[in-house]
CHARMM-style PDB file with segment names, atoms N, HN, CA, C and O in Angstrom:
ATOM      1  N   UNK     1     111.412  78.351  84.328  1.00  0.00      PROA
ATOM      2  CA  UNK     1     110.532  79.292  85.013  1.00  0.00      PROA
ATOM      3  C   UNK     1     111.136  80.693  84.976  1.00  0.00      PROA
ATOM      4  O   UNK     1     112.365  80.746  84.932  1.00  0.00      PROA
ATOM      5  N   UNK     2     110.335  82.019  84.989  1.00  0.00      PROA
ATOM      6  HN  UNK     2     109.337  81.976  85.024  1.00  0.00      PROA
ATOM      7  CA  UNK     2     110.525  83.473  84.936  1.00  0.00      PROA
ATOM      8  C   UNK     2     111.243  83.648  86.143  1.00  0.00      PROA
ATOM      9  O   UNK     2     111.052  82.811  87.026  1.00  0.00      PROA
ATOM     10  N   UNK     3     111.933  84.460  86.323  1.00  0.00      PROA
ATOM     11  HN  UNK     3     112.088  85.140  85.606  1.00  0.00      PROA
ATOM     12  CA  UNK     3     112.173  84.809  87.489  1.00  0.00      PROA
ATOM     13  C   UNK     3     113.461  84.254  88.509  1.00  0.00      PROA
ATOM     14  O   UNK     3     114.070  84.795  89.431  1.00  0.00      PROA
ATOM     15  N   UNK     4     113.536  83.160  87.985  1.00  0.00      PROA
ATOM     16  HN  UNK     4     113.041  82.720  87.236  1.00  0.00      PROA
ATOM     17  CA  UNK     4     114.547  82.077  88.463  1.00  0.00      PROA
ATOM     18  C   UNK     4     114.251  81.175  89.635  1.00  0.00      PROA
ATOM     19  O   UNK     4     115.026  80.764  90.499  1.00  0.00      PROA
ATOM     20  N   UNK     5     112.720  80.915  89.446  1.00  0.00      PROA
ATOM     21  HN  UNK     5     112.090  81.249  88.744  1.00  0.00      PROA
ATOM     22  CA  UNK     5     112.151  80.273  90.410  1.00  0.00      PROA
ATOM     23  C   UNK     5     112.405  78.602  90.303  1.00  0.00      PROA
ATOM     24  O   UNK     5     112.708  78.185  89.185  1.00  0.00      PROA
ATOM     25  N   UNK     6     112.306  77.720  91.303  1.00  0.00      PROA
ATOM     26  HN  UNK     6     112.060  78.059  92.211  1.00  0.00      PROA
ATOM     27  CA  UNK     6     112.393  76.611  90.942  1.00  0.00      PROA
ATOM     28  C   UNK     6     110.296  75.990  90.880  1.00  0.00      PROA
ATOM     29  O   UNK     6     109.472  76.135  91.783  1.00  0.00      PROA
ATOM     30  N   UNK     7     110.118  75.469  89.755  1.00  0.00      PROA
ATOM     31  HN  UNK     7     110.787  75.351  89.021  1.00  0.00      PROA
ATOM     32  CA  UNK     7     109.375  74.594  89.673  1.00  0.00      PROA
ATOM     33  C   UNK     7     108.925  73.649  90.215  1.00  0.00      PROA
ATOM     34  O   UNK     7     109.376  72.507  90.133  1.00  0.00      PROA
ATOM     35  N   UNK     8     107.657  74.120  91.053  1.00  0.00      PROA
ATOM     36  HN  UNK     8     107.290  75.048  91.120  1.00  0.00      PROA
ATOM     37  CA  UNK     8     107.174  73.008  91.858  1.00  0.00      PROA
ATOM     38  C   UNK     8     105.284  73.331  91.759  1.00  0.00      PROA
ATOM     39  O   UNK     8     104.737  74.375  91.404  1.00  0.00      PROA
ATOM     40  N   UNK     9     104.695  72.150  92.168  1.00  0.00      PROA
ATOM     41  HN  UNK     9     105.139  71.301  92.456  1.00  0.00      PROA
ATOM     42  CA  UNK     9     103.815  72.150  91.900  1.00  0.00      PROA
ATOM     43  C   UNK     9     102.648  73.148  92.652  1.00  0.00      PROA
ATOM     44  O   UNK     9     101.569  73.321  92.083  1.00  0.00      PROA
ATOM     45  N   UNK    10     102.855  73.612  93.598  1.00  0.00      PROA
ATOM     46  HN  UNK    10     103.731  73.471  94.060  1.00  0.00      PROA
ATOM     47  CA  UNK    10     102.056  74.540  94.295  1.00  0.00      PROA
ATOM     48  C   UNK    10     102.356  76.195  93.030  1.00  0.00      PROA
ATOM     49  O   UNK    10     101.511  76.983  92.606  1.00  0.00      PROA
ATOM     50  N   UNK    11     103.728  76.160  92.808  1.00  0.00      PROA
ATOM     51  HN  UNK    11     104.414  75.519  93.152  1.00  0.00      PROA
ATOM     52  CA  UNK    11     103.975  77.342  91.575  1.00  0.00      PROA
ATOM     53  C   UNK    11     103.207  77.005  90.626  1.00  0.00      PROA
ATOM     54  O   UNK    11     102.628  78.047  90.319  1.00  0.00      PROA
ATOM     55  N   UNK    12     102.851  76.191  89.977  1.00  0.00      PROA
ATOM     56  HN  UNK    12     103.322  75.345  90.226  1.00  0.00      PROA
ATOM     57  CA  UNK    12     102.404  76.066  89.050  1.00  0.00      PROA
ATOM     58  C   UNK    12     100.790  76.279  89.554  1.00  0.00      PROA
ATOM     59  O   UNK    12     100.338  77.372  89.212  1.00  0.00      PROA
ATOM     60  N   UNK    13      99.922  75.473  90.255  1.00  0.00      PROA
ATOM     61  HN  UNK    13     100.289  74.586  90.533  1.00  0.00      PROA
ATOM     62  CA  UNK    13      99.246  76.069  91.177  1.00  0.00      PROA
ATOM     63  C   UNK    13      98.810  77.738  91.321  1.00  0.00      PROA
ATOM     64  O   UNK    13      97.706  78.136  90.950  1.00  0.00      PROA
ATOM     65  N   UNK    14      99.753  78.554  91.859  1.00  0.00      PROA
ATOM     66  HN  UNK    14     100.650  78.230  92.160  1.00  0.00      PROA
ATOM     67  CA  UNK    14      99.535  79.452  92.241  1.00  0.00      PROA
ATOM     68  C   UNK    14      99.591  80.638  90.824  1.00  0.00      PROA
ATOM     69  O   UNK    14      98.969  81.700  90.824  1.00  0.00      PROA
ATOM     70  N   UNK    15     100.713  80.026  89.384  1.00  0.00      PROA
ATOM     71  HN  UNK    15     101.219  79.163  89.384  1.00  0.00      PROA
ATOM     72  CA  UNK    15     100.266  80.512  87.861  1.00  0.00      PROA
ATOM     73  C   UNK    15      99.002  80.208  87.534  1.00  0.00      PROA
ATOM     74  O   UNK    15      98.356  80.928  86.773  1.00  0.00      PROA
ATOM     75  N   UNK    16      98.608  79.319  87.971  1.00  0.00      PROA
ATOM     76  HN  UNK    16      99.132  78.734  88.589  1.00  0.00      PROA
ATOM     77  CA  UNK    16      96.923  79.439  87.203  1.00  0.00      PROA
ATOM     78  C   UNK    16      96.159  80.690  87.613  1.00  0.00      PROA
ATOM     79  O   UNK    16      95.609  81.620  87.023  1.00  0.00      PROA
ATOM     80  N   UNK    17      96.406  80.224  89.185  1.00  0.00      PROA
ATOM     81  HN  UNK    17      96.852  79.468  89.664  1.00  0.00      PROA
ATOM     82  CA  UNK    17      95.348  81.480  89.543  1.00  0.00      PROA
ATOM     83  C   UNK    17      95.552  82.891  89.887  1.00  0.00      PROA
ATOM     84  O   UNK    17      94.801  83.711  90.413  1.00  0.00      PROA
ATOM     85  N   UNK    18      96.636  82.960  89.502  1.00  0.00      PROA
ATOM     86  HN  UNK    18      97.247  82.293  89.074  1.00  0.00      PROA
ATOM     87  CA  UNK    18      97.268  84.554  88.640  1.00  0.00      PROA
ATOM     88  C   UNK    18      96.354  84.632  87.619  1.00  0.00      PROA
ATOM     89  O   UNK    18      95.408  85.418  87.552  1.00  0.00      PROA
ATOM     90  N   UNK    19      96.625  83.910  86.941  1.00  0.00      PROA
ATOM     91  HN  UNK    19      97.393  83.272  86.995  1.00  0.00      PROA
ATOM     92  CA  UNK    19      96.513  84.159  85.560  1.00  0.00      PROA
ATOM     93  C   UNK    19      94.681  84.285  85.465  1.00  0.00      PROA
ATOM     94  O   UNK    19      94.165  84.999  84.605  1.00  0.00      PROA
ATOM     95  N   UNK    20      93.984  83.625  86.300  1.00  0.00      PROA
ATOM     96  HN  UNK    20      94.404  83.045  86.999  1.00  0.00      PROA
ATOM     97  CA  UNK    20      92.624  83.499  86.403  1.00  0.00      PROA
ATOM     98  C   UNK    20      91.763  84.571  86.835  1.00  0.00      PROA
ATOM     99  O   UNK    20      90.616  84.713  86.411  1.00  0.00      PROA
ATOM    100  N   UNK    21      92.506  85.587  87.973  1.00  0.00      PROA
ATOM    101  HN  UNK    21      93.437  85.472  88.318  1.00  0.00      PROA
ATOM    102  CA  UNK    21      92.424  86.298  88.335  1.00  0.00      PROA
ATOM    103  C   UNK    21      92.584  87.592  86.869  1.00  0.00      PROA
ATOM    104  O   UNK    21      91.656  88.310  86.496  1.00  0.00      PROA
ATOM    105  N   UNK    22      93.745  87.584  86.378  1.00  0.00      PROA
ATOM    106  HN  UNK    22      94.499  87.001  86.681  1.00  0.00      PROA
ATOM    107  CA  UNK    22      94.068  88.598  85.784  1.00  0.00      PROA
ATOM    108  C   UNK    22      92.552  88.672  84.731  1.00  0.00      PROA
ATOM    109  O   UNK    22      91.833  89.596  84.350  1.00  0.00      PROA
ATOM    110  N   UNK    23      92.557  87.184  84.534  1.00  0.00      PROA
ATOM    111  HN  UNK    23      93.142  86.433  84.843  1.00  0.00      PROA
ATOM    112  CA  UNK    23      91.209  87.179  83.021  1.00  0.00      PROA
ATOM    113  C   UNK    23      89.722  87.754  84.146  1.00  0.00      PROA
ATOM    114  O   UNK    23      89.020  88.677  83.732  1.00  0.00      PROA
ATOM    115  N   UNK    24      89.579  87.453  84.770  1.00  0.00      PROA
ATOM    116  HN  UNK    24      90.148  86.703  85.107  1.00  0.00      PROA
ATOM    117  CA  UNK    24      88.582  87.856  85.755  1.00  0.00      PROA
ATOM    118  C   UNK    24      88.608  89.797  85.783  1.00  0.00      PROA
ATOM    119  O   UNK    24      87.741  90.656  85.617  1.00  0.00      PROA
ATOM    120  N   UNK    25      89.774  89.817  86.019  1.00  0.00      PROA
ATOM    121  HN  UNK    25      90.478  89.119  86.154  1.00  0.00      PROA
ATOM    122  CA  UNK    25      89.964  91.487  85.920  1.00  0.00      PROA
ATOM    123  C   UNK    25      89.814  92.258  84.701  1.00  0.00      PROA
ATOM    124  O   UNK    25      89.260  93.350  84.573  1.00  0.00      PROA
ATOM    125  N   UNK    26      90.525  91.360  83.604  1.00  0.00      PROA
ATOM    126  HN  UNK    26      90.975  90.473  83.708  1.00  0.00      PROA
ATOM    127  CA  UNK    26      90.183  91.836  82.348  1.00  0.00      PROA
ATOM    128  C   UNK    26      88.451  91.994  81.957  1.00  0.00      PROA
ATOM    129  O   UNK    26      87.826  92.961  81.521  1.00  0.00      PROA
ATOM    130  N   UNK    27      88.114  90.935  82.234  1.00  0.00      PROA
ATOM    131  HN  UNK    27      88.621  90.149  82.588  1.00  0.00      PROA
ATOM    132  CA  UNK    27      86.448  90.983  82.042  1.00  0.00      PROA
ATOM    133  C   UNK    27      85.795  92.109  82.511  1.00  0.00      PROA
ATOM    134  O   UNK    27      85.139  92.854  81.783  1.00  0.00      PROA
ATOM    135  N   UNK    28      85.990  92.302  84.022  1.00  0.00      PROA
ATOM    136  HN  UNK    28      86.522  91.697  84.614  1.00  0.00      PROA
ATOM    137  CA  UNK    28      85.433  93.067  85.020  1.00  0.00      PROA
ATOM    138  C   UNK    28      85.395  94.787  84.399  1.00  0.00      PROA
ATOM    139  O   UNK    28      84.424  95.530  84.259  1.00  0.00      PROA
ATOM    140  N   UNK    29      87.062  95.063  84.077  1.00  0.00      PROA
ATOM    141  HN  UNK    29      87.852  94.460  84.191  1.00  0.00      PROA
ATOM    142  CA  UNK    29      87.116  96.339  83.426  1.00  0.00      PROA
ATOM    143  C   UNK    29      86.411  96.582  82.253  1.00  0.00      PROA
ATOM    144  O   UNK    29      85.755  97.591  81.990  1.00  0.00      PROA
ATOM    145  N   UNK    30      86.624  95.385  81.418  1.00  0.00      PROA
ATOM    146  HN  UNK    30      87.156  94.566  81.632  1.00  0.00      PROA
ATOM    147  CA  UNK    30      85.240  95.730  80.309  1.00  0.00      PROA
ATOM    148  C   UNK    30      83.954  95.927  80.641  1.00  0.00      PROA
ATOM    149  O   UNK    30      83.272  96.927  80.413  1.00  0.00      PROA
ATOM    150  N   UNK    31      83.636  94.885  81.214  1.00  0.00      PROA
ATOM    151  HN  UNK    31      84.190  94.073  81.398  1.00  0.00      PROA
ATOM    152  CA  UNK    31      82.218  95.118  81.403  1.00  0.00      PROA
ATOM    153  C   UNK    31      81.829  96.517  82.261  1.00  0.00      PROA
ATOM    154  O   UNK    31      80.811  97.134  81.948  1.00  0.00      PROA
ATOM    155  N   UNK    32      82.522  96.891  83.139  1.00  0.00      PROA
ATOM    156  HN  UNK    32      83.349  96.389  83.393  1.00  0.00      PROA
ATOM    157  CA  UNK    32      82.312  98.215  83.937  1.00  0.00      PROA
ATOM    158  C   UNK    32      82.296  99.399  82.718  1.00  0.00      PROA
ATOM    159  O   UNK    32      81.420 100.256  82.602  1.00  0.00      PROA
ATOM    160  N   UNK    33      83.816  99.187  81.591  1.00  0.00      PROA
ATOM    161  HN  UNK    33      84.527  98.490  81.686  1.00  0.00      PROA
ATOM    162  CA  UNK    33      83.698 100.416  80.944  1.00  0.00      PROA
ATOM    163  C   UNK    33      82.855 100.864  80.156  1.00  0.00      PROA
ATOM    164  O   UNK    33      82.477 102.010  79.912  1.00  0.00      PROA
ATOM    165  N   UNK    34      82.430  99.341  79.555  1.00  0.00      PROA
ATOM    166  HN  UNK    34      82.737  98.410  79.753  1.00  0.00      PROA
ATOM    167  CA  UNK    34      80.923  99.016  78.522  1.00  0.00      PROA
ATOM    168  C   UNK    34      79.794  99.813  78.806  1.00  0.00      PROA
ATOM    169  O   UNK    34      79.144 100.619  78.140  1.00  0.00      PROA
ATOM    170  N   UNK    35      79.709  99.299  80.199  1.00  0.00      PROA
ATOM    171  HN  UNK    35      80.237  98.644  80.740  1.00  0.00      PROA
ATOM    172  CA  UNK    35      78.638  99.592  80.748  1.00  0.00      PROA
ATOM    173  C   UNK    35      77.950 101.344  81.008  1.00  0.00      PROA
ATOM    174  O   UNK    35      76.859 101.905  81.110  1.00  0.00      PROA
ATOM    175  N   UNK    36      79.307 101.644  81.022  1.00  0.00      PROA
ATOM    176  HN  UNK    36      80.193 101.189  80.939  1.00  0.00      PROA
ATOM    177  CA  UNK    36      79.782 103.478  81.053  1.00  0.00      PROA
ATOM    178  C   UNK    36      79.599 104.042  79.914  1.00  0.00      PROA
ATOM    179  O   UNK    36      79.577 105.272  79.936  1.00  0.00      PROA
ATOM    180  N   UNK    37      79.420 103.376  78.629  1.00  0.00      PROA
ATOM    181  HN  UNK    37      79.438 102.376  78.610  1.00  0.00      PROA
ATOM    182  CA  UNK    37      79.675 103.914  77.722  1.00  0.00      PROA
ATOM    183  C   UNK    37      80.720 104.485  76.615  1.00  0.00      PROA
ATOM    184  O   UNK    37      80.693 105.087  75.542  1.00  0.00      PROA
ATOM    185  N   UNK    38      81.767 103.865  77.634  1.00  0.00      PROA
ATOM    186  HN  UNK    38      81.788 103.376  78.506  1.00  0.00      PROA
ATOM    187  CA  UNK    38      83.148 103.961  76.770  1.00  0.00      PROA
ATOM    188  C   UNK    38      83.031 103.516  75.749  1.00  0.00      PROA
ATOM    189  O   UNK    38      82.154 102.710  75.440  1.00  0.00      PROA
ATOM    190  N   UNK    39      84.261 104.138  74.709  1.00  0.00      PROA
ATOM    191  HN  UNK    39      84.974 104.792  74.960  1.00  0.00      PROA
ATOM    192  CA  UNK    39      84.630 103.253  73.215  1.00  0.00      PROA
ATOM    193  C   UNK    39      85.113 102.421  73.418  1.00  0.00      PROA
ATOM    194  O   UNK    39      85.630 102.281  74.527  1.00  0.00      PROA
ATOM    195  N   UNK    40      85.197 101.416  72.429  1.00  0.00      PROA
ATOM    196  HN  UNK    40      84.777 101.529  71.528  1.00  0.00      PROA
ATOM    197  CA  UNK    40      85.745  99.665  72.605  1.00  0.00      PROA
ATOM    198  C   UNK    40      86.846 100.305  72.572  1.00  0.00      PROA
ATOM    199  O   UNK    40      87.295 100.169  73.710  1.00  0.00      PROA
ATOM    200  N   UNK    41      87.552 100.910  71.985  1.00  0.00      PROA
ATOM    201  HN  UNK    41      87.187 101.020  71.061  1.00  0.00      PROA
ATOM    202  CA  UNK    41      89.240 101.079  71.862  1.00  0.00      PROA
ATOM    203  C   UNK    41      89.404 101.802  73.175  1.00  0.00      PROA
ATOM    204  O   UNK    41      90.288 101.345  73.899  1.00  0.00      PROA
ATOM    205  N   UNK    42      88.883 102.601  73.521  1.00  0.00      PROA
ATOM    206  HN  UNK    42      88.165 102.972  72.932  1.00  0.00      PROA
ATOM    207  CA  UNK    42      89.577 102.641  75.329  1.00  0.00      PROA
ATOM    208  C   UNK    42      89.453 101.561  76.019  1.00  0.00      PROA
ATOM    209  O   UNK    42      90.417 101.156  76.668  1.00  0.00      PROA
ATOM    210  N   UNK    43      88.375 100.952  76.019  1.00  0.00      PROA
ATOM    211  HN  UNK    43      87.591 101.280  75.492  1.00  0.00      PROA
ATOM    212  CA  UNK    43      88.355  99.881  76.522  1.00  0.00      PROA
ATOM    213  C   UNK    43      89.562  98.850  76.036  1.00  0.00      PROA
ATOM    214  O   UNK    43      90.478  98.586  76.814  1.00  0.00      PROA
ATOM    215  N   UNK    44      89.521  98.411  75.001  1.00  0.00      PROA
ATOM    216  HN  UNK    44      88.777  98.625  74.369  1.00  0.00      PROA
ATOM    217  CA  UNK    44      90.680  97.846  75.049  1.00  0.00      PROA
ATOM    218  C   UNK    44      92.496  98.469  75.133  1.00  0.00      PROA
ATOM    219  O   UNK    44      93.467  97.744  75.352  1.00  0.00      PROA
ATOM    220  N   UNK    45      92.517  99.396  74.983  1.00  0.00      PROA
ATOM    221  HN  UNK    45      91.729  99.984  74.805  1.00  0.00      PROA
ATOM    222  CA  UNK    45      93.912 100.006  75.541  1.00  0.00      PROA
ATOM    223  C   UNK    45      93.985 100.149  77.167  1.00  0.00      PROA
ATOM    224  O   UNK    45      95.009 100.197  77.848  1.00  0.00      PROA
ATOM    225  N   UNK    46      92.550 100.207  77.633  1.00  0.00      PROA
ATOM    226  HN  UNK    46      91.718 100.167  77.079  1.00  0.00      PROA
ATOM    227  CA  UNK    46      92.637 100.111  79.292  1.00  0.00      PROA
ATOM    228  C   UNK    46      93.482  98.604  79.762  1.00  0.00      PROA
ATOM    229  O   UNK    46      94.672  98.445  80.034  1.00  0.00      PROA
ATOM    230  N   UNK    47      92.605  97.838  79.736  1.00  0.00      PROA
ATOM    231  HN  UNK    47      91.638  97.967  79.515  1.00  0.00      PROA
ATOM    232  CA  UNK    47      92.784  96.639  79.801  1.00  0.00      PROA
ATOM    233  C   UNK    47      94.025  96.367  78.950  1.00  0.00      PROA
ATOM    234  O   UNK    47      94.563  95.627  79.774  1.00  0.00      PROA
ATOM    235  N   UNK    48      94.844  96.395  77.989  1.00  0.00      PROA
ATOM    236  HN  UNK    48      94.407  96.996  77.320  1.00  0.00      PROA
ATOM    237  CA  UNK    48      95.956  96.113  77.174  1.00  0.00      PROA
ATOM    238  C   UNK    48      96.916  96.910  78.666  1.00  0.00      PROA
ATOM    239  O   UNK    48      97.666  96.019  79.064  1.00  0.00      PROA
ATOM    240  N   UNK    49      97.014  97.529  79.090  1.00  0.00      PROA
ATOM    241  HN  UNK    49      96.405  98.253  78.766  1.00  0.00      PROA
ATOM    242  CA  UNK    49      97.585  98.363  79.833  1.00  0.00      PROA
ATOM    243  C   UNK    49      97.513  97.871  81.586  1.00  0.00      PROA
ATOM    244  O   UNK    49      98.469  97.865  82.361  1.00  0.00      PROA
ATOM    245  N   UNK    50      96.432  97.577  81.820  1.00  0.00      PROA
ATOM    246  HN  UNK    50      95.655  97.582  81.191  1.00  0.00      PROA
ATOM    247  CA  UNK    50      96.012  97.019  83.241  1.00  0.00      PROA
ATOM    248  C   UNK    50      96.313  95.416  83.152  1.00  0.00      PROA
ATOM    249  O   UNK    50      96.642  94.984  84.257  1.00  0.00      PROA
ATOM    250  N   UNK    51      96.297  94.807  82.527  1.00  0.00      PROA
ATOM    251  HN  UNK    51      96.029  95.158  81.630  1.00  0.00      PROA
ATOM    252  CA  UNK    51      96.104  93.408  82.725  1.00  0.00      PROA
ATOM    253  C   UNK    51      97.559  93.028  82.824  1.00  0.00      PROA
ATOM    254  O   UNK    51      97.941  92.770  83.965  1.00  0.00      PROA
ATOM    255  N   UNK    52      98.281  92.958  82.034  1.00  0.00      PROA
ATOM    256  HN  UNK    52      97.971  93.167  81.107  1.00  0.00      PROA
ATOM    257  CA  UNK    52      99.514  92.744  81.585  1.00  0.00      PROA
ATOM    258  C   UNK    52     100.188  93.177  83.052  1.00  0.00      PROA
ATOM    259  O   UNK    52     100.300  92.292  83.900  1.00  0.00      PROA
ATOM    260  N   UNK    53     100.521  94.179  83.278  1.00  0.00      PROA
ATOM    261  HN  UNK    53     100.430  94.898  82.589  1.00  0.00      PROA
ATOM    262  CA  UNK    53     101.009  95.246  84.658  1.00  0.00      PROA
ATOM    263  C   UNK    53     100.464  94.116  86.043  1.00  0.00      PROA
ATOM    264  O   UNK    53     101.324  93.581  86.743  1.00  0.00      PROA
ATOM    265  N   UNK    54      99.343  93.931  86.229  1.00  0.00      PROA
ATOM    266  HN  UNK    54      98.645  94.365  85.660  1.00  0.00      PROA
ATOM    267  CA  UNK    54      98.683  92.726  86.990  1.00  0.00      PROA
ATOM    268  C   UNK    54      99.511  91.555  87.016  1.00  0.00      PROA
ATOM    269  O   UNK    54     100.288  91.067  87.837  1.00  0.00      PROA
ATOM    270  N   UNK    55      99.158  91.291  86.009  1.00  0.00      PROA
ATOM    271  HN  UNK    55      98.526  91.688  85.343  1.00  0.00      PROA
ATOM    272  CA  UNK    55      99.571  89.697  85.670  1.00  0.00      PROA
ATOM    273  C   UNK    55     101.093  89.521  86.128  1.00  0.00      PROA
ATOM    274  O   UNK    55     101.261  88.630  86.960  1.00  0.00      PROA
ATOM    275  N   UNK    56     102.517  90.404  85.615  1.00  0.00      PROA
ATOM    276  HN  UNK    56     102.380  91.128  84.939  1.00  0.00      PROA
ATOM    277  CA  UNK    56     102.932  90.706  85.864  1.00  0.00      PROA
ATOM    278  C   UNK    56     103.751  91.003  87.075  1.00  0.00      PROA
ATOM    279  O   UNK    56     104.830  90.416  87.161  1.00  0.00      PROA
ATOM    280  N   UNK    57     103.383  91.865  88.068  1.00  0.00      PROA
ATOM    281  HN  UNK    57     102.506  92.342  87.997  1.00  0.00      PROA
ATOM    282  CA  UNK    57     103.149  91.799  89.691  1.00  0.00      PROA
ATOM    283  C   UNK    57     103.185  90.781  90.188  1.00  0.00      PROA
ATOM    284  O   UNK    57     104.159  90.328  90.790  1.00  0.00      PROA
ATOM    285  N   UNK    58     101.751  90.048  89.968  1.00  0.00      PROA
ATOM    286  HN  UNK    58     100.960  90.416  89.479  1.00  0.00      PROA
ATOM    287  CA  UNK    58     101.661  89.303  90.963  1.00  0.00      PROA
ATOM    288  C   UNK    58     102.060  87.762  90.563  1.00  0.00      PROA
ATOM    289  O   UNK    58     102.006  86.915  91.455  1.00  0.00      PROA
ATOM    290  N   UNK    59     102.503  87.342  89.094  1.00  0.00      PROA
ATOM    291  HN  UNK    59     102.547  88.030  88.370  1.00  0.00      PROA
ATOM    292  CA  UNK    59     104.031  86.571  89.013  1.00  0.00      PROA
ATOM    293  C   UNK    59     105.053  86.654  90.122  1.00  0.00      PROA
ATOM    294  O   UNK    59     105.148  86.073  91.203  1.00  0.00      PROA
ATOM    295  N   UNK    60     105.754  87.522  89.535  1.00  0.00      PROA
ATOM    296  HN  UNK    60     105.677  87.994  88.657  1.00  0.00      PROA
ATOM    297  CA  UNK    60     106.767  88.289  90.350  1.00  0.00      PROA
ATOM    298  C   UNK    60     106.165  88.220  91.728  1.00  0.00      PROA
ATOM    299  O   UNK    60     106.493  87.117  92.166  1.00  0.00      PROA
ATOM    300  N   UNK    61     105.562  88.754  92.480  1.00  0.00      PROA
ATOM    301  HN  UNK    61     105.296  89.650  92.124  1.00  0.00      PROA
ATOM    302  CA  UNK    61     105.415  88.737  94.183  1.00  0.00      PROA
ATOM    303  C   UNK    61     105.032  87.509  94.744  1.00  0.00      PROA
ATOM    304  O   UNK    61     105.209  87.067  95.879  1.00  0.00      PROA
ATOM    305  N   UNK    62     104.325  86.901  93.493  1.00  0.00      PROA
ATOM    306  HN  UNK    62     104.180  87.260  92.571  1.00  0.00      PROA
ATOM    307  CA  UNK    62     103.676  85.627  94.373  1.00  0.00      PROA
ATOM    308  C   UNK    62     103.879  84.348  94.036  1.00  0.00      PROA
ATOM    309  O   UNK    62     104.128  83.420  94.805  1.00  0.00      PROA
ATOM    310  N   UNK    63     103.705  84.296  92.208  1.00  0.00      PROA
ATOM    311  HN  UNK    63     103.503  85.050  91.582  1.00  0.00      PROA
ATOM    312  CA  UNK    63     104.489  83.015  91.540  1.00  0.00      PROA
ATOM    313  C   UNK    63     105.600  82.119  91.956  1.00  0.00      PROA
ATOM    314  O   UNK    63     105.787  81.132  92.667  1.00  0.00      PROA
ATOM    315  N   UNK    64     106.243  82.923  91.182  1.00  0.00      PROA
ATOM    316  HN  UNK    64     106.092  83.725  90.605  1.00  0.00      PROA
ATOM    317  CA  UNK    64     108.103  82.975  91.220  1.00  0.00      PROA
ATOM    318  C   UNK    64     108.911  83.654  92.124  1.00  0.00      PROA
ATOM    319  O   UNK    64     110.092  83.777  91.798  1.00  0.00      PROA
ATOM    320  N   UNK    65     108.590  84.070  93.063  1.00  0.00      PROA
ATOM    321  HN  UNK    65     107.631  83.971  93.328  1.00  0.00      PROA
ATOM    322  CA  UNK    65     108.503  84.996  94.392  1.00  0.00      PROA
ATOM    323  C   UNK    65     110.123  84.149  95.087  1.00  0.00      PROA
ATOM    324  O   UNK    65     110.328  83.017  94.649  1.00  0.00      PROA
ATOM    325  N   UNK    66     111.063  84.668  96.007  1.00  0.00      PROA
ATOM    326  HN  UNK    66     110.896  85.588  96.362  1.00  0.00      PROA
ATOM    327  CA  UNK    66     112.176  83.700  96.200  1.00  0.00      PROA
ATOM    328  C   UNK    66     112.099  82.584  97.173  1.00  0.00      PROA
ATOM    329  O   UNK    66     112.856  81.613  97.183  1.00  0.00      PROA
ATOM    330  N   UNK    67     110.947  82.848  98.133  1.00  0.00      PROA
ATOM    331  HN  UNK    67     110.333  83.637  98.124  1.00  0.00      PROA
ATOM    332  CA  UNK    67     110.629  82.348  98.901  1.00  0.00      PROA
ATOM    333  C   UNK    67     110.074  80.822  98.818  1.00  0.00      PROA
ATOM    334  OT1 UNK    67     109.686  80.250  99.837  1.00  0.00      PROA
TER     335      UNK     67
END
């Protein structure tokens, strides 16, 4: 595990729905920027940039967290 967390099943648990969340967010920003009229390539450098940073975080704070 990242972070130096120990492996247990609520962690693993709580990686999905990181990770579910993050794809949820990824969607969300597209479809909002789409919707705006943005170029696909901002759009995707937004999201290349936001998601990752997300995902990321809330590993770290909440995943693999020390607690």
């Amino acid at each position: 595990w990242s972070f130096g967390a120990r492996p247990t099943p609520a962690k693993a648990a709580m990686f999905f729905v990181v990770n579910g969340i993050g794809l949820l967010l990824n969607m969300l920003i597209a479809w909002l920027m789409e919707r705006a009229g943005v170029h696909y390539l901002l759009i995707s450098l937004t999201v290349l940039i936001v998601v990752p940073m997300f995902n990321f975080a809330g590993h770290r704070l909440i995943t693999f967290s020390a607690r």
